[in-house]
C-alpha positions in Angstrom: 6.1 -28.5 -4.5 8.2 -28.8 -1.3 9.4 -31.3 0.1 7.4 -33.7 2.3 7.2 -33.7 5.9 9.8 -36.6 7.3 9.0 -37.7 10.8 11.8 -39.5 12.0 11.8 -42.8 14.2 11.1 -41.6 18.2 11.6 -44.3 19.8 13.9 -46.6 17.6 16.6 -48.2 19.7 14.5 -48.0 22.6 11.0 -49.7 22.5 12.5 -52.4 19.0 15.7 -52.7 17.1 17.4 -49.8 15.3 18.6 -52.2 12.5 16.5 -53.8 9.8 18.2 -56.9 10.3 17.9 -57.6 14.0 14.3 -56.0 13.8 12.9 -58.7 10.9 15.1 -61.5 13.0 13.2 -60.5 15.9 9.9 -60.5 14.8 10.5 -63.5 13.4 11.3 -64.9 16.0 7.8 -64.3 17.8 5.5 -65.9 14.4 3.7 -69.1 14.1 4.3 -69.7 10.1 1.3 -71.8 10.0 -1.0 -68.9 11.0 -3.9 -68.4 8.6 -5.0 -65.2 7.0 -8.1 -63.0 8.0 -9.6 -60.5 6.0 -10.0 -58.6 9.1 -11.7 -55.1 8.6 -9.6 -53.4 12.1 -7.6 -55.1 15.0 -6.6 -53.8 18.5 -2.3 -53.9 18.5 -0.4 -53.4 21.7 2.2 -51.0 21.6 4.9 -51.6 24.1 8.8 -52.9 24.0 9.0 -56.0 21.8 10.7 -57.8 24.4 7.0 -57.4 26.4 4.6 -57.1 23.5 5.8 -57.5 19.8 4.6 -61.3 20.4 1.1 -60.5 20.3 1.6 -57.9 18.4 3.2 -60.1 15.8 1.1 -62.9 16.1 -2.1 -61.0 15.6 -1.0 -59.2 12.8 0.4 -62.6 11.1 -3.6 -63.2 10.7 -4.2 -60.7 9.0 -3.9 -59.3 5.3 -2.2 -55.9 5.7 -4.1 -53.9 3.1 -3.3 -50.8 0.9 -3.7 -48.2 3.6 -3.9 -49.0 7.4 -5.6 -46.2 9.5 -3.6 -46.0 12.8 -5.5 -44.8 15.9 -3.4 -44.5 18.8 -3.3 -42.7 22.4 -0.9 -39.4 22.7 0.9 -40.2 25.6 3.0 -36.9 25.3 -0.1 -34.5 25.4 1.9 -32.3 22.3 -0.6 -30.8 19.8 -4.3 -31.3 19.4 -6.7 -32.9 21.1 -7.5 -35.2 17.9 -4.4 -35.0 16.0 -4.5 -36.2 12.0 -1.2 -36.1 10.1 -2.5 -35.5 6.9 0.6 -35.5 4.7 4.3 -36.6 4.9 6.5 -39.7 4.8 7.2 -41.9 8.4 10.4 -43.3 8.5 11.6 -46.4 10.2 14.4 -49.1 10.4 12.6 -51.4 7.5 11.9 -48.4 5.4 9.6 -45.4 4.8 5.8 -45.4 4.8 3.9 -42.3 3.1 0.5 -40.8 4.0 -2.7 -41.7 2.2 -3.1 -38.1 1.3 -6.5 -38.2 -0.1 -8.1 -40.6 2.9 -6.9 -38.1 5.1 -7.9 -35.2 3.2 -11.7 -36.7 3.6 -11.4 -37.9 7.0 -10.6 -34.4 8.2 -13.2 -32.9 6.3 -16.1 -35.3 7.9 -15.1 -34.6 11.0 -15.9 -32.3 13.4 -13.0 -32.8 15.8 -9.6 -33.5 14.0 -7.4 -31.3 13.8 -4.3 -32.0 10.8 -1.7 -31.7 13.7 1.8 -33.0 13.1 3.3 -32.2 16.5 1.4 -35.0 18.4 3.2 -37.6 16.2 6.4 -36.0 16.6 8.0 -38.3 19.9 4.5 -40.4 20.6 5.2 -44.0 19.8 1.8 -45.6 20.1 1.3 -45.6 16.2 5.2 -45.9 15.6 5.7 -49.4 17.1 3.6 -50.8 15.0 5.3 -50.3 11.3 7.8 -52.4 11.5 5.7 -55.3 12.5 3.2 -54.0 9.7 6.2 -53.9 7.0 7.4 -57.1 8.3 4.1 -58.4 6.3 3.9 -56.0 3.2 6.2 -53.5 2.3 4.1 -51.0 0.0 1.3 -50.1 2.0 -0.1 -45.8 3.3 -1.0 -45.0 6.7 -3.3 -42.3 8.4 -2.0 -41.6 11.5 -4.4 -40.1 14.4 -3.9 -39.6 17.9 -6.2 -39.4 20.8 -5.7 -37.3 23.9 -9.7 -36.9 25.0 -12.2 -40.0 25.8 -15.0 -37.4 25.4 -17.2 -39.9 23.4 -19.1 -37.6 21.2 -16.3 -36.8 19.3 -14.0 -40.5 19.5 -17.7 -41.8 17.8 -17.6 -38.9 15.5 -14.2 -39.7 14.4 -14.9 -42.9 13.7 -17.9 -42.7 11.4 -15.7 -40.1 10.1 -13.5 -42.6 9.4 -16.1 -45.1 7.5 -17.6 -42.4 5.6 -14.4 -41.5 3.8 -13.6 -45.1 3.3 -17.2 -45.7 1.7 -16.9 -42.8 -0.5 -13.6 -43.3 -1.8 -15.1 -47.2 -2.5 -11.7 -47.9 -0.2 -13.8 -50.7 2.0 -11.5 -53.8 0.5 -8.0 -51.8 0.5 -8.0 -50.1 4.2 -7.2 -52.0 7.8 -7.8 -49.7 10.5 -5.7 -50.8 13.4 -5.8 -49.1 17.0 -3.1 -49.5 19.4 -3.5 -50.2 23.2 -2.0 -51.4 26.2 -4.2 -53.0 28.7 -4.0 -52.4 32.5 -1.4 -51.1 33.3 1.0 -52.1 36.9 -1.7 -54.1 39.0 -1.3 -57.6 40.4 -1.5 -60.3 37.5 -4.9 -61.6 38.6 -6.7 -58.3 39.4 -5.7 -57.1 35.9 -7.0 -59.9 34.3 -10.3 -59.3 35.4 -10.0 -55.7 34.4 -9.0 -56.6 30.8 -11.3 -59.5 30.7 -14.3 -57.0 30.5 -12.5 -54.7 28.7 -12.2 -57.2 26.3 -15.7 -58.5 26.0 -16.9 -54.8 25.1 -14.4 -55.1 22.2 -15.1 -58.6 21.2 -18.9 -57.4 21.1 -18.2 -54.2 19.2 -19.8 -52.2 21.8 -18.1 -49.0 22.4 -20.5 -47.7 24.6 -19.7 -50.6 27.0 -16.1 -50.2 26.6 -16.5 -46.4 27.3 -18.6 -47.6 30.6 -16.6 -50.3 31.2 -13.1 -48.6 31.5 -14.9 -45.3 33.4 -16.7 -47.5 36.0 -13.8 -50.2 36.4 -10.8 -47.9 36.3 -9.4 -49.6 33.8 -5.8 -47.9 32.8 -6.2 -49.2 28.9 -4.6 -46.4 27.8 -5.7 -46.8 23.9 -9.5 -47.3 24.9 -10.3 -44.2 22.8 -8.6 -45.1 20.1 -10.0 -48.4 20.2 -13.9 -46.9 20.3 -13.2 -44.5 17.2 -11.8 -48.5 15.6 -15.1 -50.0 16.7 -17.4 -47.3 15.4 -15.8 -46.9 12.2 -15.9 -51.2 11.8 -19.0 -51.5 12.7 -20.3 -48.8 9.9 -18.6 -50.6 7.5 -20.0 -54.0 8.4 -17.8 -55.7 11.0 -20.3 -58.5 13.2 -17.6 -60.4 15.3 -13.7 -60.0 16.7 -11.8 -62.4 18.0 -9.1 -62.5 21.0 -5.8 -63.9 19.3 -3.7 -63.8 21.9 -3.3 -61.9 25.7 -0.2 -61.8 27.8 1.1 -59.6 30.5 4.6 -58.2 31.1 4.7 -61.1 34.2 5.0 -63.1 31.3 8.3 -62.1 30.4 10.1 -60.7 33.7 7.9 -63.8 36.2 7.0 -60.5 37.9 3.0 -60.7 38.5 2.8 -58.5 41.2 2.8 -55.6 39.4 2.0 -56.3 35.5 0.8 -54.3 31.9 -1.3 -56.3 29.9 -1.3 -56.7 26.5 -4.3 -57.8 23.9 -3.9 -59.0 20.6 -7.7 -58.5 18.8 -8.8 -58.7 15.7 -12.4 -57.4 13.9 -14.2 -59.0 11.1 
């Protein structure tokens, strides 16, 4: 056997802390200790610079029991490699440690789908999915991932992907070991107010695990969520595997942190259940 597939930290440094120590310090730093656990089936996780986002990022994933294997669905902001990208085998390394692939949830994800692609050059520099680990390892150290990217909102195929997604985990009898988690930013660099609205009704479509409204919603609004089709395949997949209800646990915009609010990125902390 050769050796697995490493991909290395992209945006380490950059977007959170290059050093274990300052990074669990950090994060820290953003928790309420006397949050209570969900057994959440999938959660919507911002993805931007700690400094603007890990605090909702944090605090929603504080509510939650990280499980054996989290499928990440996030946006490919790079537009490298396939239009549905699926790295189906290596190891992802970061500050806090290195996370492997669940192999054999991937192997049946790509097989009940008629869209993804098993593509590691979309993963290479995106960093959607990769801000997310270290708050996810922060909880639990030993856990998988599946990591898929999303560079079309063509909705036959994000809804494809998802029921891909809830057949494998039925099949495998996975439904109490795997989180799916999708990653999104909300509007992004409008006035404060105006994108409240915006993400307000973006929201809603979430909350009500209606991903053809959220589809509708973003199209007919303009809404510059730029993980809205990750966060459809998330809804689709939940709702197949019995999610009824989410819950908002926390929104903020980058006005938050620089007093800026003329020009702001929003930032949603949801989780499904």
């Amino acid at each position: 056997m050769g050796k697995p597939e490493i991909r290395e930290p992209a945006v380490a440094g950059q977007f959170y802390p290059a050093s274990s120590g300052e990074l669990s310090r950090e994060i820290a730093g953003y928790l309420d200790m006397a949050a209570r656990k969900t057994d959440a089936i999938g959660c919507v996780l911002p993805h931007a610079g700690y400094m603007y986002s890990g605090m909702v990022a944090a605090q929603t994933v504080a509510r939650i029991a990280v499980k054996d294997t989290v499928v990440l669905l996030g946006p490919n902001h790079t537009g490298l490699g396939a239009a549905f990208s699926l790295m189906a085998a290596g190891i992802w390394q970061t500050p806090m440690g290195d996370v492997g692939i669940d192999e054999a949830l991937s192997r049946d994800i790509l097989a009940g789908s008629d869209y993804l692609e098993n593509d590691d050059l979309a993963h290479a520099r995106e960093h959607s999915l990769e801000v997310e680990l270290p708050i996810l390892q922060y909880f639990r150290k030993d856990f998988k991932i599946v990591p898929i990217a999303f560079g079309s909102d063509d909705f036959a195929a994000l809804t494809d992907i998802g029921s891909a997604v809830a057949r494998a985990v039925k099949a495998g009898k996975r439904q109490t070991s795997t989180l799916l988690a999708a990653s999104s930013d909300m509007t992004h660099y409008e006035p404060a107010k105006a994108a409240r609205a915006k993400d307000d009704a973006a929201i809603k479509a979430v909350l009500d695990l209606d991903a053809r409204a959220l589809w509708e919603t973003v199209r007919a609004r303009n809404i510059t969520m730029c993980g809205y089709m990750p966060v459809i395949a998330m809804i689709t997949a939940a709702r197949e595997l019995g999610a009824t209800k989410g819950e908002l646990v926390q929104y903020a915009t980058s006005g938050d942190v620089t007093g800026d609010n003329s020009s702001v990125v929003g930032y949603a902390g949801i989780i499904i259940y």
